[in-house]
C-alpha positions as CSV (number, residue, x, y, z in Angstrom):
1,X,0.0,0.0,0.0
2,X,2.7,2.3,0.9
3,X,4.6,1.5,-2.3
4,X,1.0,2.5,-4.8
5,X,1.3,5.8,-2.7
6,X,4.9,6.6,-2.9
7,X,4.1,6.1,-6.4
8,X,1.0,8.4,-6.9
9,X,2.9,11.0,-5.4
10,X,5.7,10.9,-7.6
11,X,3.4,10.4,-10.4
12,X,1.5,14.1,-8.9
13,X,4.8,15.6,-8.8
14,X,5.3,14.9,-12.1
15,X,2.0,15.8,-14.0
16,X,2.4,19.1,-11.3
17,X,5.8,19.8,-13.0
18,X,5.9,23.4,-14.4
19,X,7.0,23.4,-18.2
20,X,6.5,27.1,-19.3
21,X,5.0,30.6,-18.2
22,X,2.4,31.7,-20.8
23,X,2.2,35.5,-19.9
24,X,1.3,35.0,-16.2
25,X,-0.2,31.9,-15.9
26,X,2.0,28.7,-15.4
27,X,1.4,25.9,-17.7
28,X,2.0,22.2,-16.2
29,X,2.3,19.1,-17.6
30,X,-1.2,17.9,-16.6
31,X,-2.4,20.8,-18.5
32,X,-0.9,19.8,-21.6
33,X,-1.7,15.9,-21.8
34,X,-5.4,16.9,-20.6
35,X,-5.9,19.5,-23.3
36,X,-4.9,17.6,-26.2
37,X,-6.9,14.2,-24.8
38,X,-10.0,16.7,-24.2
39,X,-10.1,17.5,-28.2
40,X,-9.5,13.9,-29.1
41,X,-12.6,12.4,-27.3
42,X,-14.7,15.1,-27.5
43,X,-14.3,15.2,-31.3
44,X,-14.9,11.2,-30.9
45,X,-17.8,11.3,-29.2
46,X,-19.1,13.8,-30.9
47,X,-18.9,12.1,-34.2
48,X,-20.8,9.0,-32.4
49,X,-23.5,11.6,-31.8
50,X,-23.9,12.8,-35.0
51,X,-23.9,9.2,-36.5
52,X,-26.3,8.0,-34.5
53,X,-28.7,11.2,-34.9
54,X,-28.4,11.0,-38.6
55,X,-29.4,7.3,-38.2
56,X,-32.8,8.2,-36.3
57,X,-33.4,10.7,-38.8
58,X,-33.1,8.9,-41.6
59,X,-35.4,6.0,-39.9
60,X,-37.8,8.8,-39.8
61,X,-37.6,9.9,-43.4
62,X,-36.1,12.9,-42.5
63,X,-34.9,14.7,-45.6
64,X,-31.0,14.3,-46.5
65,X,-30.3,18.4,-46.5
66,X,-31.7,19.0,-43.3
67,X,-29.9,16.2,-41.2
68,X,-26.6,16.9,-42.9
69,X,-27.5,20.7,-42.3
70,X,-27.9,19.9,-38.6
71,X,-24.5,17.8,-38.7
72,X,-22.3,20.3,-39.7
73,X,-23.8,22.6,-37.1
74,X,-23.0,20.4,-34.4
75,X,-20.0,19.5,-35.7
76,X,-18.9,23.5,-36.0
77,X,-20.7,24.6,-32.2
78,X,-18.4,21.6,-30.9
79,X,-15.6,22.5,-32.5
80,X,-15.5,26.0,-30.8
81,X,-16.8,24.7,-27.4
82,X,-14.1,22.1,-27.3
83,X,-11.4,24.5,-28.2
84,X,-12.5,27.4,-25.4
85,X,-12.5,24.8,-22.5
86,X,-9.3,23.5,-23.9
87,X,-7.9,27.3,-23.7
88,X,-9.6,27.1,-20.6
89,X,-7.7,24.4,-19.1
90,X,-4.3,26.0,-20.5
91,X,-5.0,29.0,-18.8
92,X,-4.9,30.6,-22.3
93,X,-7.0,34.4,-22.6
94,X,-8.8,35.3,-25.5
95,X,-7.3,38.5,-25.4
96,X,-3.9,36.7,-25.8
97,X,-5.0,35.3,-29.2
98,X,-5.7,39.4,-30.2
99,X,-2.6,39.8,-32.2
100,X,-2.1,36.4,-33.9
101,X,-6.1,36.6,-35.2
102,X,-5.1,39.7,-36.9
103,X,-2.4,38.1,-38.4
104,X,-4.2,34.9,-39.4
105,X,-6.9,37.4,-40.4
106,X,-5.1,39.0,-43.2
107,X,-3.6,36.1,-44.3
108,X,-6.4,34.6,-44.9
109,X,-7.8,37.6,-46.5
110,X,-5.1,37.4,-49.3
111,X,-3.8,33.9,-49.3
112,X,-7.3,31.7,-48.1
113,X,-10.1,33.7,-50.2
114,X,-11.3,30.9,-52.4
115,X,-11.3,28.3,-49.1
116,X,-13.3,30.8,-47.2
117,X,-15.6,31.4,-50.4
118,X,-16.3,27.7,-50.9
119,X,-16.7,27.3,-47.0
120,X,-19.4,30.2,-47.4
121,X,-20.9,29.2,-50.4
122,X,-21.7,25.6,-49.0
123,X,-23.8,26.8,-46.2
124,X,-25.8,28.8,-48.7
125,X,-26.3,25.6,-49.9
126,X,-27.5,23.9,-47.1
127,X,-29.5,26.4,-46.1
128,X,-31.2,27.9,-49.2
129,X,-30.8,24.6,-51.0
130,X,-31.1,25.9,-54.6
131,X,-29.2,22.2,-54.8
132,X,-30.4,19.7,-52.8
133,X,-28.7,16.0,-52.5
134,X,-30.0,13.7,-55.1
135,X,-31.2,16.3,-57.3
136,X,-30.2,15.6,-61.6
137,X,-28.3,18.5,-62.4
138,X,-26.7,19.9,-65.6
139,X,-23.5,21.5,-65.3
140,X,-20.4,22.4,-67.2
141,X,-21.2,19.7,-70.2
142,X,-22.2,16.8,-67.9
143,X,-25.6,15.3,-66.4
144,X,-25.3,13.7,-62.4
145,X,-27.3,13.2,-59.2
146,X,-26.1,15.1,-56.6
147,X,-24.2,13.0,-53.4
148,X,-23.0,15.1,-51.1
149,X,-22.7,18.5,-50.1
150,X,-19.5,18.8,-48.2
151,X,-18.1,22.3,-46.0
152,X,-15.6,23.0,-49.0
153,X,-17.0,21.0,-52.0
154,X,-19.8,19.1,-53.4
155,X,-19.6,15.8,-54.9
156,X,-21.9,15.0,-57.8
157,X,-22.3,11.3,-59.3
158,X,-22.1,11.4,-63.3
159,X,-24.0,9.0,-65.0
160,X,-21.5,6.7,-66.8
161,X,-20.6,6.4,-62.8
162,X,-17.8,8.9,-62.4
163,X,-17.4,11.1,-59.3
164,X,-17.3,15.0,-60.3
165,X,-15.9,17.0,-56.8
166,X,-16.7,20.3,-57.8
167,X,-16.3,23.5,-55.6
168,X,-19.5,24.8,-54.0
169,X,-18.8,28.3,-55.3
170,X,-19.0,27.0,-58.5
171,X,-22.3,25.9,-58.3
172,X,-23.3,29.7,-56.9
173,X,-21.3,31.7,-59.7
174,X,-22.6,29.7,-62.6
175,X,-25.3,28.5,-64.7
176,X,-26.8,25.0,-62.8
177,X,-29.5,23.4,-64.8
178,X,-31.8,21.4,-61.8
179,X,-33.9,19.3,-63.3
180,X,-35.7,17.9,-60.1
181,X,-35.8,21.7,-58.6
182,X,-39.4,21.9,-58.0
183,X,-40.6,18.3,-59.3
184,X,-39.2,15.1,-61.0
185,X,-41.2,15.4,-64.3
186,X,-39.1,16.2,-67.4
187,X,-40.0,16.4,-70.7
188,X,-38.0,14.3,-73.5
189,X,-38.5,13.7,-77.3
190,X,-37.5,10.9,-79.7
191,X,-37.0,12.3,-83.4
192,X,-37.4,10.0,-86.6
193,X,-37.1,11.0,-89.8
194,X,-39.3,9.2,-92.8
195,X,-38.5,8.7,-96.6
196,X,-40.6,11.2,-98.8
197,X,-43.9,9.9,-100.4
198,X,-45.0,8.4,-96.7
199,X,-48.3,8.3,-94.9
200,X,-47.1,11.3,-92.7
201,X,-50.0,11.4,-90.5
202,X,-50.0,7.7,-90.1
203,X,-46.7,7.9,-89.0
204,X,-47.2,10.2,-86.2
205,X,-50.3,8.1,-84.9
206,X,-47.6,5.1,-84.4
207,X,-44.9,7.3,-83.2
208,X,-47.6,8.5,-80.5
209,X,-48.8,4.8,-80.1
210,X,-45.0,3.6,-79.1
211,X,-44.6,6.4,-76.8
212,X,-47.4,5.8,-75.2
213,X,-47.3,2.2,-74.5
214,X,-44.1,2.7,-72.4
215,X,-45.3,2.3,-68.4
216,X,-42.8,5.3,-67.3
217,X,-44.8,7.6,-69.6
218,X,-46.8,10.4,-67.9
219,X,-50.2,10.3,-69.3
220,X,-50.8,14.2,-68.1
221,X,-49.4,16.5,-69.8
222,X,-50.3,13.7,-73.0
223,X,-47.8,13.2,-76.0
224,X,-47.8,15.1,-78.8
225,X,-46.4,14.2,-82.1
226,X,-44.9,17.6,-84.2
227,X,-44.2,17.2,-87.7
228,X,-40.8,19.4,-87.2
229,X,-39.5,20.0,-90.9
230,X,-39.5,19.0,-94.8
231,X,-35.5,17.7,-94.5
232,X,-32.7,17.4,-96.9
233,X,-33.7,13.7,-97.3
234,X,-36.6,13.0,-94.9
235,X,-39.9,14.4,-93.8
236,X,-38.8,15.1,-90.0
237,X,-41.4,14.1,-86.9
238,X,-40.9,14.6,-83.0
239,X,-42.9,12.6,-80.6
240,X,-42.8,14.7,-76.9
241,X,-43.4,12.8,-74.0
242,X,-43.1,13.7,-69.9
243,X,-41.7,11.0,-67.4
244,X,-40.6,11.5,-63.9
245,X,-37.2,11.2,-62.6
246,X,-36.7,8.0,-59.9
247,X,-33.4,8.6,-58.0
248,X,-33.0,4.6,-58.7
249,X,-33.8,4.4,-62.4
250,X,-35.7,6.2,-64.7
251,X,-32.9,5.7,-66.9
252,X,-33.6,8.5,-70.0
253,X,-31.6,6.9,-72.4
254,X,-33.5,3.5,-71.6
255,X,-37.0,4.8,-72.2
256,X,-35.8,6.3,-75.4
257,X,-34.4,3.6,-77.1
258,X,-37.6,1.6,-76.0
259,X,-39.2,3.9,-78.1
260,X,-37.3,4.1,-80.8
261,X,-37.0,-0.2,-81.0
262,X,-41.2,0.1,-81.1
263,X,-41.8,3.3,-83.8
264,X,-39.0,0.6,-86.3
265,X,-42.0,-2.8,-85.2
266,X,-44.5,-0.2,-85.9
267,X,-43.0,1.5,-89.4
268,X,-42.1,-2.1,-90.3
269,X,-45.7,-3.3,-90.1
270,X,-47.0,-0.5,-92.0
271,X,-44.3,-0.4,-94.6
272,X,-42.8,3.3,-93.6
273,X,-39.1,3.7,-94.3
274,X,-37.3,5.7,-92.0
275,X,-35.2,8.0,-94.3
276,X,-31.5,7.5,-94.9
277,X,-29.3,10.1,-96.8
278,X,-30.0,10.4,-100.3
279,X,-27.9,12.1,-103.1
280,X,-28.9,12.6,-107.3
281,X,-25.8,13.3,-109.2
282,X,-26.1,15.4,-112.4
283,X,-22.9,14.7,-114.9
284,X,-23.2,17.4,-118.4
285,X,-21.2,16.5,-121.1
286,X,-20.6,13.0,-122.1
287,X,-19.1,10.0,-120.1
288,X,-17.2,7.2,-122.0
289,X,-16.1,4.1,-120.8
290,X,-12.4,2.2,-122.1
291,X,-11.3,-1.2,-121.2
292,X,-7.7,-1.0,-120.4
293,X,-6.3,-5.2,-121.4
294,X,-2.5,-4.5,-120.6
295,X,-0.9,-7.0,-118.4
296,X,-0.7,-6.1,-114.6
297,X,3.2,-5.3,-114.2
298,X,5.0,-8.0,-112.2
């Protein structure tokens, strides 16, 4: 027994030991192990929290912006709590920070402005959601669902599969096209061009026929078949149609070629040619033909 105190003591005597003055206040050892282990398990056991919450929320269909909203939030209050009672603990002031904030503060002006734009930018985001996670959107020449929005960057899923990170003050500076916005309806069109001399208005009946027997077809607003042009080489239809977005299918490029393998059954059965490029050649003058019998050279 005596030995387990001799050795708490020396063990207090230790942890006691005075390392440096920080203006007036003496910093000991215990001071700096306890700081450091406060930021690691309150930054664990914050993360726990936030996990589990998000998993309750998500059990109770709680939309995806909101509970990431409230994660980052947490995440953020805790950050600054945890680093004031760590301060705290060192016997740090605020005031002592005064100088070195103005420091950091113009640094970050000049060197940090884009990571301070994109940090602002995506908590407009999250909170005016203009772009929401798992909306389609349209930007910069590709089509993806959005993932994540993240503090400094969003990540949008392209279609082929490829993961765009994209800054978030690129989505607020530019042109976004969101096409699930307000709803998941979109309107799509399959084109087919038919050889000149055929039933036109027959045509469109079985272009409107294929488009409508499709099941992911919106029956309101209905399809409407356009007779678009008079082409170089075919008389040009449209068939519109509306379907709705599913974030796990819905595949666009599916329902179209659906379509398109019906409106060729169709034009088969009624004997409509879909037009293929067509040129007449017009020689003047006379064209004559020789037969050239010499022996191929060896």
């Amino acid at each position: 027994m005596e030995y387990f105190k001799s050795l708490w003591a020396q063990v207090s005597g230790a942890l006691s030991t005075e390392l440096f003055v920080f203006g007036q206040s003496p910093i000991t050892l215990s001071q700096v192990i306890a700081a450091p282990m406060l930021l690691i398990i309150g930054l664990l056991l914050v993360r726990i929290f936030e996990r589990r919450l998000s998993r309750v929320m998500r059990n109770r269909n709680y939309d995806s912006n909101l509970i990431q909203l409230i994660r980052r939030g947490i995440y953020v209050v805790a950050i600054i709590c945890l680093g004031l009672i760590a301060l705290g603990m060192l016997n740090v002031p605020l005031g002592a920070f005064t100088f070195i904030s103005g420091a950091i503060a113009i640094g970050v002006g000049f060197g940090a402005q884009a990571i301070i734009n994109n940090f602002i930018s995506g908590w407009i985001l999250m909170g005016e959601r203009p772009i929401r996670i798992g909306d389609l959107l349209e930007f910069e020449g590709f089509l993806g669902r959005v993932e994540a929005i993240n503090t400094r960057s969003t990540r949008i899923r392209r279609i082929d599969g490829a993961d765009i990170v994209t800054p978030n003050s690129a989505l607020l500076e530019n042109t976004v096209i969101n096409w699930t916005l307000a709803d998941s309806n979109i309107r799509t069109s399959v084109r087919v061009g038919i050889a000149y001399g055929s039933p036109v208005k027959l045509a469109a009946d079985l272009m409107d026929q294929a488009a409508k027997e499709q099941k992911n077809i919106e029956s309101d607003p209905p399809t409407m078949v356009v007779f678009e042009d008079f082409g170089d080489n075919a008389l040009v239809l449209d068939v519109y149609f509306w379907t709705m977005l599913r974030p796990g299918g819905g595949d666009l490029r599916k329902l179209r070629s659906d379509i398109r393998f019906r409106i060729e059954e169709l034009f088969n059965e009624n004997n409509i040619v879909v037009a293929f490029p067509q040129r007449d050649v017009h020689m003047d003058g006379q064209l004559r033909l020789t037969r050239d019998d010499s022996p191929d050279p060896i």
